[in-house]
N, C-alpha and C positions, 0 to 999 in steps of 0.2 A: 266306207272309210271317211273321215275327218280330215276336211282341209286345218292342213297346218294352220293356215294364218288364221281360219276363223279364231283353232284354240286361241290362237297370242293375241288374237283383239286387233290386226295391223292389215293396211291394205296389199297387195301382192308386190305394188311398186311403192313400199316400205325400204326404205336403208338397214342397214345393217345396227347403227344406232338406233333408232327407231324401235326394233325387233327387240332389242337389248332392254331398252327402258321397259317397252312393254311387260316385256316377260317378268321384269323384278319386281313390277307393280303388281301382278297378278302374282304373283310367289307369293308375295307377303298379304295376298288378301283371299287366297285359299291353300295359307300353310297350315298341317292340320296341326299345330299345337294353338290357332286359333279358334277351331273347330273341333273339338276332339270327338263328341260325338255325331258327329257326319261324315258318313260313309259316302256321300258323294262329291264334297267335298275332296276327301282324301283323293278319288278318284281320277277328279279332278287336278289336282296338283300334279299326278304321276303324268295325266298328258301334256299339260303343262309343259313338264322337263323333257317329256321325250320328244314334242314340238319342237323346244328350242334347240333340243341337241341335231336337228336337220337344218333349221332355219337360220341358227345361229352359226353354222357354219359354208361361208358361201362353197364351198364346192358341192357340199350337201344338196346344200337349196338350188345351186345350177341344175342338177340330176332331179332333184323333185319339181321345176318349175314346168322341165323337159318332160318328162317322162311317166310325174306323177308319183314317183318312189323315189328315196336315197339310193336305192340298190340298181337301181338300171330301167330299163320300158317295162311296163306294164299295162295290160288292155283293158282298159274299162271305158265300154262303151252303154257308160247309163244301166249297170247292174252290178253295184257296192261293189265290184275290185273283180269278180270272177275272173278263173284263168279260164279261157275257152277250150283250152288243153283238156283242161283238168273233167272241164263238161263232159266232153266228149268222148273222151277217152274213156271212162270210167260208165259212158251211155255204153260203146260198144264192148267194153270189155264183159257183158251185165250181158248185156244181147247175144252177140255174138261169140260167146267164149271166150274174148281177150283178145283174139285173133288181129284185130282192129286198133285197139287200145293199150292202155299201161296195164300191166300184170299186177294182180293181185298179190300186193308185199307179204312175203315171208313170215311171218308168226313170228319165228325159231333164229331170223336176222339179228345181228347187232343194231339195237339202235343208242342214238345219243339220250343222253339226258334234257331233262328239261333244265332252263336257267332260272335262276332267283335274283330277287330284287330287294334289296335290303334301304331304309334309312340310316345315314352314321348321322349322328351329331355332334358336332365340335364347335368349341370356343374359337374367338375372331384370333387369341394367341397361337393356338394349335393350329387354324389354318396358316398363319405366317409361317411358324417355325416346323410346320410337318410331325407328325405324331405316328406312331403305333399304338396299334389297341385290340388288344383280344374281343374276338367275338364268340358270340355262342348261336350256332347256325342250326333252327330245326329245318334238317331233310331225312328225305326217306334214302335208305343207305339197305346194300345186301345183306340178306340176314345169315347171321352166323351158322345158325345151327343146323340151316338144312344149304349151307352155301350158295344160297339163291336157288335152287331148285324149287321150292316150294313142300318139297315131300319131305315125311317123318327123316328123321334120322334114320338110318340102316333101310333104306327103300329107295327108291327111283319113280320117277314116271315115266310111264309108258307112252310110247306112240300111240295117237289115236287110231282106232281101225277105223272108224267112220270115213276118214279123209285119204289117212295114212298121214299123220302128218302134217299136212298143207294147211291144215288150217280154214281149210273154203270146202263147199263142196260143188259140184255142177247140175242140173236139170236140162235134161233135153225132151223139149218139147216139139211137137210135130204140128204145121200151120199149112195155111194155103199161099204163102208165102216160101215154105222150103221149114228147114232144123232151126230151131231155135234154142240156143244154149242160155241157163240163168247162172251166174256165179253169186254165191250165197255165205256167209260164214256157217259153218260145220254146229251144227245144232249140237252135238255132243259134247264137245271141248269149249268149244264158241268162241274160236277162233284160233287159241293159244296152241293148237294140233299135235297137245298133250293131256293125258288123263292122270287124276294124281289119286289114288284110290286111299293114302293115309296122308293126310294135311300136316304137314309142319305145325306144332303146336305154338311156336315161338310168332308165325309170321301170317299163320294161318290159311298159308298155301299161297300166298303174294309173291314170296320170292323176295320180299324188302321188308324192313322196319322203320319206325318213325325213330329218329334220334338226334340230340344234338351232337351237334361239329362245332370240335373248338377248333380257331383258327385265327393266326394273326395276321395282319394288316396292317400296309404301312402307308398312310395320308402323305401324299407331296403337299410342301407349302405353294402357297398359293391356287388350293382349291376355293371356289364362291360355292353360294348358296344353290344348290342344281347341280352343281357338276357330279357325273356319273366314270366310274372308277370298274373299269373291270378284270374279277380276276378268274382268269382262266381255270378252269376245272373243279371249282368249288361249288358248283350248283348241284340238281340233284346227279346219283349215281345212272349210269347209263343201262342198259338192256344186255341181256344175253351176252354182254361182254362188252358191247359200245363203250364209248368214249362218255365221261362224266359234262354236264352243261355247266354254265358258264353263273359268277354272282357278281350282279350288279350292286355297286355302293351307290345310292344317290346322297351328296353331302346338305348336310343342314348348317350352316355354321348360324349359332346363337347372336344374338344385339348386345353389345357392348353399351355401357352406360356413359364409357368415356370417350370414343372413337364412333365416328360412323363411317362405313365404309362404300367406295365408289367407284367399283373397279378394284386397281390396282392403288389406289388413292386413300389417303384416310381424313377425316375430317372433327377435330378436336376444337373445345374451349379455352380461351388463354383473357385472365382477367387481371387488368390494370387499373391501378389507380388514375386518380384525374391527375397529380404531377409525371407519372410517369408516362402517359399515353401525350400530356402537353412536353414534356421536357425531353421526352425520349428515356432509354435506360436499357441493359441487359440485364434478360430473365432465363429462368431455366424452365424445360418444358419437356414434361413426358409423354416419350416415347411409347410405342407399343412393344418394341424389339428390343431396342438399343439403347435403353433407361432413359434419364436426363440428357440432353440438350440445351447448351446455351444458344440465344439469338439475339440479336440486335432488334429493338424496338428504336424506328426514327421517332425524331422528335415529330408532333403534328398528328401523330397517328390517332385516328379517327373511331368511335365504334362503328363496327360492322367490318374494319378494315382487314383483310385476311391477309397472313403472312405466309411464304411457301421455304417447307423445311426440304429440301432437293432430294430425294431419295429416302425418304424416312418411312413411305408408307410401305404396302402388300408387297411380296415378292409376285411376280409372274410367272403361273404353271408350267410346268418344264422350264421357264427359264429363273434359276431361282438368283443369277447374278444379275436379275433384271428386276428393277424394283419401283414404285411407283412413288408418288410425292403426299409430305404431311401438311395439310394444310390448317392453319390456326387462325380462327374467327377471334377477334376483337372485342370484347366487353368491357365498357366503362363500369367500374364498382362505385355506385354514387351510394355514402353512408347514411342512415338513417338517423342512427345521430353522432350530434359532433360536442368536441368540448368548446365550453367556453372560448379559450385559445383558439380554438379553428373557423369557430365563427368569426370571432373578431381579426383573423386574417383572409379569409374569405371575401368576408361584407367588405374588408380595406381592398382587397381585389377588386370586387365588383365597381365600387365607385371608381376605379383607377381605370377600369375598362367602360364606364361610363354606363353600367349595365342596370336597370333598375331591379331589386330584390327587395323582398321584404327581411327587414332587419327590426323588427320588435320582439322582443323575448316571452314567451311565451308567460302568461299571467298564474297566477297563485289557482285559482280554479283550473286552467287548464291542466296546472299540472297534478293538482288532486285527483281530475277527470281521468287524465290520463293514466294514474298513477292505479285508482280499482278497475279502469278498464285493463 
């Protein structure tokens, strides 16, 4: 097993911010639309998320610092996670007939389904305002035509006589030790501790087909880039009647060319002229939600200086009346050229501020120069 923090790149006595920065720096540097083709890469990412989804959560990470898992204790003592249960149990049930150990599971039991993991992708708008989106889900689902049994139409399968059923068969062997019992899967059936003498042409004796599942899905606002979204009972179809497993959404939200985002935070350009950032003035600035916005620019305002819009940025998951802040960075728009007229009240500035500039006019050559360049 993988130490969590190794994946996130942070030490054990890491903060909780800390954990956070790391993990978005590693997102965005093996997201696979970076990588497309690298498969370990890809791999990579998925531990990535399933990393943060313990680490990123302190009660999680209390239980895994404890314990070694999010789910509660577990014994590993220097051999990758074994359960010593599971060792032993399964030595004497082998040995001994079971008599010792865990019994040899049912064949013919319900089991559950396996879970699926899926990527969504959405725009940084969709993650605000929450979206629905049809998917189209390949799993393997009961096949119609022989209703999951696996046999022809108008047939059955028989119990195995090998087992009767069981699915296992036993060996007793005789030692100078005493009886020794081997529990074995049923060489006949091989395991299933059923014989199907005409196969399902449709499914081919599986008892499932490959097919897509449509299905809808609804995005809360304020999912990030990682967040894992699960919906109950859409993974694969379950066994002999079990209960269907579980599909995970992992969310991908795309880069916006006008916002970056930081959290619950968004962080945008806002460009002034050199009178209005010197004299002050109100402008209007867009939103990602909530269109236009006017604000107040003071007088004095500086480049680089960031102005904060109170609430204008990401909602917060589950809490979507909780909203985070729009922050607008400052750029002076210095013109490349000017008219006549701007020069000459510029250079009348400069001298008033005492400021040396060059005020000669650019010569007849240069501006031929300039004119085929």
């Amino acid at each position: 097993m993988e130490d969590l923090y190794e994946l996130l790149e942070v030490p054990r006595d890491a903060t909780q911010a800390d954990i956070k920065k790391s993990y978005r720096q590693l997102v965005r540097k093996y997201h696979p639309d970076a990588h497309p083709n690298d498969k370990d890469a890809e791999e990579r990412f998925k531990k990535i998320n399933a990393a943060y989804s313990v680490l990123g959560d302190p009660e999680k990470r209390a239980r895994y610092d404890q314990f070694g898992s999010a789910d509660g204790p577990s014994f590993d003592g220097g051999m990758g996670g074994m359960d010593f249960g599971d060792l032993f149990g399964d030595l004497f049930s082998q040995v001994f007939g079971g008599g010792m150990g865990r019994r040899q599971a049912n064949p013919n039991a319900p089991r559950r389904g396996g879970d699926l993991e899926m990527v969504l992708r959405v725009t940084l708008l969709e993650a605000a305002q929450g979206v629905a989106r049809d998917l189209e889900i390949p799993r393997w689902e009961k096949c119609k035509a022989c209703d999951g049994s696996g046999a022809k139409a108008g047939t059955k399968p028989e119990t195995c006589t090998t087992c009767g059923g069981r699915g296992q068969v036993q060996q007793t062997q005789q030692s100078l030790f005493g009886q020794f019992v081997t529990v074995t899967p049923c060489p006949t059936c091989h395991g299933t501790g059923k014989i199907i003498h005409e196969r399902c042409p449709e499914c081919g004796g599986r008892g499932q087909v490959r097919r897509t599942h449509k299905l809808e899905v609804k995005v809360p606002a304020g999912v990030e880039r990682g967040t894992r979204l699960r919906i109950p009972g859409a993974g694969e179809v379950g066994v002999n009647g079990g209960p269907a497993g579980d599909l995970y959404l992992v969310t991908d939200v795309a880069a916006s060319e006008q916002f970056e985002r930081d959290g619950a935070d968004l962080h945008t350009r806002l460009v002034l002229t050199y009178p209005q950032a010197v004299l002050g003035t109100e402008v209007e600035i867009e939103t990602l939600i909530d269109g236009k916005e006017k604000i107040a620019v003071p007088a004095g305002t500086f480049h680089g200086h960031v102005l904060k819009i109170k609430g204008k940025g990401m909602p917060r998951l589950n809490r979507p009346r909780s909203r985070g802040d729009l922050y607008a960075h400052v750029l002076i728009d210095i013109p490349e050229k000017l008219t006549d007229r701007q020069r000459e009240l510029i250079t009348e500035l400069a001298r008033e501020m005492k400021a040396p500039v060059n005020t000669e006019e650019p010569g007849l050559f240069d501006k031929v120069k300039k004119l085929f360049n």
